[in-house]
N, C-alpha and C positions, 0 to 999 in steps of 0.2 A: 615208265622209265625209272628207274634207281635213280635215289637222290643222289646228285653231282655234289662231290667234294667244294669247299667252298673259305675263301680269306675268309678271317673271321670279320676284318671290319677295314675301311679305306686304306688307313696307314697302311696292314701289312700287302693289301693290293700294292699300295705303290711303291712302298719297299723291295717287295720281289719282282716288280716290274721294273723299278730303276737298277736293281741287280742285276736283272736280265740283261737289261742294257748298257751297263758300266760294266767293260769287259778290256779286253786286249787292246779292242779296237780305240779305245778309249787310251788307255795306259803310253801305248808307245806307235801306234800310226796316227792318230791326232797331233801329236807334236810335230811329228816329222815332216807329213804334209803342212802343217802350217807353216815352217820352217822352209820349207820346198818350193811352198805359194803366196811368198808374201807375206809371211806373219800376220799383221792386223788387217793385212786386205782377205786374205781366206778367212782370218776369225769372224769378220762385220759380215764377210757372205754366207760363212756357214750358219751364221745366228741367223741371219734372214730365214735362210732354207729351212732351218729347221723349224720355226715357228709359221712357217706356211705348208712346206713341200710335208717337211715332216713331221707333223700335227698330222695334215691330212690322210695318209697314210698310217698312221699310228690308230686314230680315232676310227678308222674304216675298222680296221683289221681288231681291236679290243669291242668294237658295236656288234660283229660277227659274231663274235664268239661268246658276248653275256644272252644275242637277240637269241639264237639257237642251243647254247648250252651246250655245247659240240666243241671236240677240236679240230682241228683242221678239211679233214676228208668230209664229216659228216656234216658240219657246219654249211659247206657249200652242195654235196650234195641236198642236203635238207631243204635248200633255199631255191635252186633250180639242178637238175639231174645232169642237166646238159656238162654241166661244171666239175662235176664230180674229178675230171684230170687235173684242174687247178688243186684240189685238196691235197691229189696225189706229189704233185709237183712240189708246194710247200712242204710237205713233210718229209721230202727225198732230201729238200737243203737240210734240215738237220739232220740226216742217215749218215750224209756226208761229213758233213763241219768236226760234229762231238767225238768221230774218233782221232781226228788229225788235233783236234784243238785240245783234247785233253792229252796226245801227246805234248802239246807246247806246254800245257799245266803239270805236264812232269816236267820237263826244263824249270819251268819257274820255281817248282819243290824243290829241286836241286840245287839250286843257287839261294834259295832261301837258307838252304841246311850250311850249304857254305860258309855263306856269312857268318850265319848264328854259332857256329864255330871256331870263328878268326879268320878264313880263308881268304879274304879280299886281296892281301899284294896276289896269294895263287891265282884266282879268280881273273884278275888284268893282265894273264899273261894273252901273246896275242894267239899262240896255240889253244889255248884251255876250253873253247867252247869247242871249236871244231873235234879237238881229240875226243871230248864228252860223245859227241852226237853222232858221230861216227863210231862209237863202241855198237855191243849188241846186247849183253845181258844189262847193264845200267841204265839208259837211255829207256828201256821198259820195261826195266823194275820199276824207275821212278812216275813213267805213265799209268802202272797199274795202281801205281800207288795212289796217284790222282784219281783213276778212275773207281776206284773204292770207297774214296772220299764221299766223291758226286755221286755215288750209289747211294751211300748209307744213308743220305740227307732226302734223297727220292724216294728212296722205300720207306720212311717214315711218315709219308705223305704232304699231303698243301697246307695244311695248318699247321702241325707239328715238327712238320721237316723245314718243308722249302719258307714257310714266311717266320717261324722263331731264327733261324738262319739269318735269313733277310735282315730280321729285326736288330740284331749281332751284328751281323757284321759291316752295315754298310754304313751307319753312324762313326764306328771305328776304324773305315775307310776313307771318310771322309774327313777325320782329326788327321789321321795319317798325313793325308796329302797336303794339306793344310800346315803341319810341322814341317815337312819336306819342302815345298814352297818359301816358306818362309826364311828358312834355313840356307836355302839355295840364293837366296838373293840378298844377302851377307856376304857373300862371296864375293872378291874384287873382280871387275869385267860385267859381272852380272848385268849390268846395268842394262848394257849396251846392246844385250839379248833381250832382257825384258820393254826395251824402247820398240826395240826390231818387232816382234811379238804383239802387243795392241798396240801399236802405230800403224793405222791403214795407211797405202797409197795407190790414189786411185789408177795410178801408171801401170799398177801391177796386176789391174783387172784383165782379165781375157777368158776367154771361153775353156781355157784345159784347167783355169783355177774356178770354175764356177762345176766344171763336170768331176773335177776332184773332192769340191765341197760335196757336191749330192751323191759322191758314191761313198763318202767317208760316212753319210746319214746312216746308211743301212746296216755298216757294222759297229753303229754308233748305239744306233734304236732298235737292233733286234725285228729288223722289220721282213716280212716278205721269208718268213721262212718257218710261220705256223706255229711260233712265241707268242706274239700277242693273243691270236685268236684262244689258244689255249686258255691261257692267262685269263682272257676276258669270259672265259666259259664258267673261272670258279668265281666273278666277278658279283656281288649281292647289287638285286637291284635295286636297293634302298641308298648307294654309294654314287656319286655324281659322276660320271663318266667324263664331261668336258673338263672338270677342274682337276681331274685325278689326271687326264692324259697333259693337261699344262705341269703340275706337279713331277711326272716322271720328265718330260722332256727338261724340267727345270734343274732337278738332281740331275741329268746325264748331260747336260750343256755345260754344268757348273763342271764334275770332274774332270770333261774334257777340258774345259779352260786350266784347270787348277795343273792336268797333268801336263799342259805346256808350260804353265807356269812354272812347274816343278823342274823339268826337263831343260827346256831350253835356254833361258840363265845360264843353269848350272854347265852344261856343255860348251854355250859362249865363253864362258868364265875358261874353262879346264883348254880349249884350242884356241884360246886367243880370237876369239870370235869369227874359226871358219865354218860357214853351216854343211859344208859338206860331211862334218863330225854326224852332221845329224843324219847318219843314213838311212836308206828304208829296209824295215823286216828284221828280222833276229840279231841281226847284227849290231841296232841301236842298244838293245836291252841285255842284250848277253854277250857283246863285246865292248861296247864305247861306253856305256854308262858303269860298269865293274872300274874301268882306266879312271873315270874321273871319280867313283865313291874312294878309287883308292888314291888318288893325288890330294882326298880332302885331307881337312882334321874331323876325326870322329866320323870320318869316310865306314868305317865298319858297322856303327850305329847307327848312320844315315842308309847304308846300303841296306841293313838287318831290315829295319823299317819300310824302307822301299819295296823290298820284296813281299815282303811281308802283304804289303797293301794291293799288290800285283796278283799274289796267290787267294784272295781277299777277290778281287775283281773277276778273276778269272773262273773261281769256282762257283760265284754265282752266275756269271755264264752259263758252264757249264750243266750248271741244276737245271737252268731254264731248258735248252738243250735235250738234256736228256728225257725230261719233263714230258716236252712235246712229243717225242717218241712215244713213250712210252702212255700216256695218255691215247693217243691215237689209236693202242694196240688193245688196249681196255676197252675204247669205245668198240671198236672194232667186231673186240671175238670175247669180249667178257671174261677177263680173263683177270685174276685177283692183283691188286700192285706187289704183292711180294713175287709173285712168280713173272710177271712183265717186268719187273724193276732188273731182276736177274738174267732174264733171257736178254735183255736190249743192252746189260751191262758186256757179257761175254761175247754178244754181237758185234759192240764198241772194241773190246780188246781185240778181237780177232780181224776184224776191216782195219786196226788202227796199227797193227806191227809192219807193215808193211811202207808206213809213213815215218814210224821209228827207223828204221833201216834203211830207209831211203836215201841217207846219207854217210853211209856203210856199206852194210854186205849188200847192197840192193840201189846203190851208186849207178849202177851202168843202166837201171830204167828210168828213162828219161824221156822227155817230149819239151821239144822248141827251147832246149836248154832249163828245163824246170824239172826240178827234183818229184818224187809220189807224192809228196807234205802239197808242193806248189799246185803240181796237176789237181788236187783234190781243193783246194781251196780258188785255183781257176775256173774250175766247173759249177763249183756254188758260189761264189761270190758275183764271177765276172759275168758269167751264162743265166745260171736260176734263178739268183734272186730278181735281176731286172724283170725276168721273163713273167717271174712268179707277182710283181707286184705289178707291172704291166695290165697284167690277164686281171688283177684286183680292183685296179682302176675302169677296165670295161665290164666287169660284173656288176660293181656299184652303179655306176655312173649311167649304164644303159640297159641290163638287166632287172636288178632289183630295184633299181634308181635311189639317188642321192636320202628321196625322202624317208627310204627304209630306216637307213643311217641316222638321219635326223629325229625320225619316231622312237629309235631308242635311247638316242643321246637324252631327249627329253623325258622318256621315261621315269626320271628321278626327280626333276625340279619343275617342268614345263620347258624351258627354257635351250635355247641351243644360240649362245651371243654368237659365236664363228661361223654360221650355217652358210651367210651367204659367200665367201672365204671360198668354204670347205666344195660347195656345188660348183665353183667354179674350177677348182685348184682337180678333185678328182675326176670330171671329165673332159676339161682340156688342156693344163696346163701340166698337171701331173702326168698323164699318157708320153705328152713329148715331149720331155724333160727323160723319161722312162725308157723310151725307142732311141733317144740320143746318147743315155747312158749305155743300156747295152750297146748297142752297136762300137760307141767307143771302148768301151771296156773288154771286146771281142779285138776288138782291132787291137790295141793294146798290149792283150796276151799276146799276140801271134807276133809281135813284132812290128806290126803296121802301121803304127802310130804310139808317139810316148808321149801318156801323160804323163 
């Protein structure tokens, strides 16, 4: 077998793995649900989860892919045949995601250029997104403009590309937010957001905020959609695999805090503390939050910034993303990264116009009230991904069994401290935690229930 491309050492592992996972889902639906569920009662449960539910699941899925060396399809085929559909299945969530999500990383270009040109009272008019997104040659121009980006950085490859990238940018996303936060709760009101925000109570616990914490995991941590296994395929086995998977979860637990920190203050502040400001989807990042960078002082520096760290989070998404694709098609049919980097690029532009215009000349296609952008993101978020880490959960846990996982985690040290955690959490508590999210999350879409 051809030697597999490879991080050169831990750090840029986990740099581009904490990349991978500091994304959108981080930036502006972590605030919002927390905002939604309680502030500090969803933060104290989403920290649980995620240091149980999703460890467990993170560590499967990164043991996969350094034990076989494989991305997604070959990995599980390699391991038993029978599986071979779960490969397929992971790797169809990113066919889907990276052309609608690097449309929204044109949005984010867009409003970055804004800014950085004066634009913010235009910016908070309440027309100015919708008129944007609703055009047809801007709306993707500025998508392909993203998706050329997230090219350029993948045909360059894993060491060169995706983790000096990493290495860039997420330190500098990290001050970002950091300035931004800080900044934010200077602001008079603030307060009264940031109390609401870590102040748990436990009145607030119930079942739609504990099924919100564990489905926010998955566009939290890149999980269940053929990112990590990837990832863990250019993984050296000289690099700890338990400590490196606490490290990513630790960088991507922190942004999401930070990005509520950042956000909700600041919107407390600007509506006199109604959380309904805080709304869900496009509408928080690219209409309410413009209104308040423009009601600040030095609202255009704040907002420059802001975006800035947004188009910062999101394109290391996307590398990852694309990554996985394209990886896939290498192992596949052997096929060079320059010419797979371009075939999956133009593949991305062309599934992806159709989610650009979705709110335009392509308005009137529609299902159960949800734009092409929404349907695309209902089939892989709310459908695949459960189904996909589901099916993970019974490969590990009764298939290869728990100790495959364990014999590679030790691999590096001897050692696996979380083993007895992880054998319980992947084959019974993770499964139905797994069947309850999908199924809520199906129900959900359709209308049949709202989380």
């Amino acid at each position: 077998m051809k030697d597999r491309s490879n991080f050169s050492n831990k750090l840029g592992f986990v740099l581009a793995a904490a990349g991978s996972a500091v994304g959108l889902g981080n930036i502006w639906r972590f605030p919002y649900l927390a905002a939604q569920y309680g502030g500090g009662t969803f933060l104290l449960i989403y920290l649980i989860l995620a240091v149980t539910f999703g460890f467990t699941l993170m560590i499967a899925e990164i043991a996969l892919g350094r034990k076989t060396g494989l991305s997604a399809i070959g990995a599980f085929q390699s391991l038993d045949k029978r599986f071979n559909f779960l490969g397929i299945l992971a790797v169809i969530v990113p066919v889907i995601i990276f052309p609608y999500y690097s449309v929204i990383g044109g949005w984010v270009v867009k409003y970055f250029t804004v800014f950085v040109t004066g634009g913010v009272k235009e910016s908070a008019s309440d027309t100015y997104f919708t008129d944007f997104i609703s055009g047809t040659g801007e709306p993707i121009g500025w998508f392909f403009l993203f998706l050329a980006l997230t090219a350029v950085v993948v045909l360059c490859g894993v060491e060169k590309g995706i983790e000096k990238v990493s290495k860039i940018m997420m330190p500098i996303l990290v001050m970002l937010t950091i300035i931004i936060s800080v900044y934010g709760l200077t602001l008079k009101g603030s307060m009264e957001g940031l109390i609401y925000y870590i102040k748990p109570h436990m009145a607030d616990v119930s079942i739609k905020t504990i099924l919100a914490a564990m489905g926010q995991l998955f566009y939290s941590m890149s999980l269940a959609m053929g990112i990590m296994i990837t990832y863990g395929s250019y993984m050296k086995k000289s690099d700890s695999l338990e400590s490196s998977v606490r490290q990513i979860e630790l960088f991507d637990t922190g942004i999401a805090f930070l990005a509520g920190l950042m956000i909700i203050p600041a919107v407390f502040a600007f509506s006199g503390g109604d959380r309904s400001a805080l709304n869900a989807g496009p509408g928080l990042m690219f209409m309410t939050l413009p209104k308040v960078f423009a009601s600040m002082k030095f609202g255009g520096v704040i907002g420059t910034i802001f975006f800035m760290l947004v188009f910062f989070a999101a394109l290391t998404s996307a590398i990852s993303l694309m990554e996985t694709i394209v990886s896939v098609f290498m192992d596949k049919f052997g096929w060079k990264r320059r010419f797979t980097g371009i075939f999956v690029a133009i593949l991305a532009l062309i599934m992806g116009i159709p989610s650009s215009l979705g709110f335009g000349s392509l308005s009137f296609i529609s299902w159960n009230g949800m734009s092409v952008l929404d349907i695309m993101d209902f089939a892989s978020n709310s459908v695949l991904m459960p189904i996909v880490a589901l099916f993970t959960c019974i490969f590990v846990g009764f298939v290869i069994k728990p100790k495959a996982i364990a014999d590679e985690v030790k691999e590096t040290d001897g050692t696996f401290r979380s083993e007895g955690m992880f054998n319980i959490m992947i084959k019974w508590v993770a499964p139905l935690f797994l069947f309850i999210i999908l199924i809520s999350s199906v129900a959900s879409g359709l209308g049949l229930f709202k989380l």
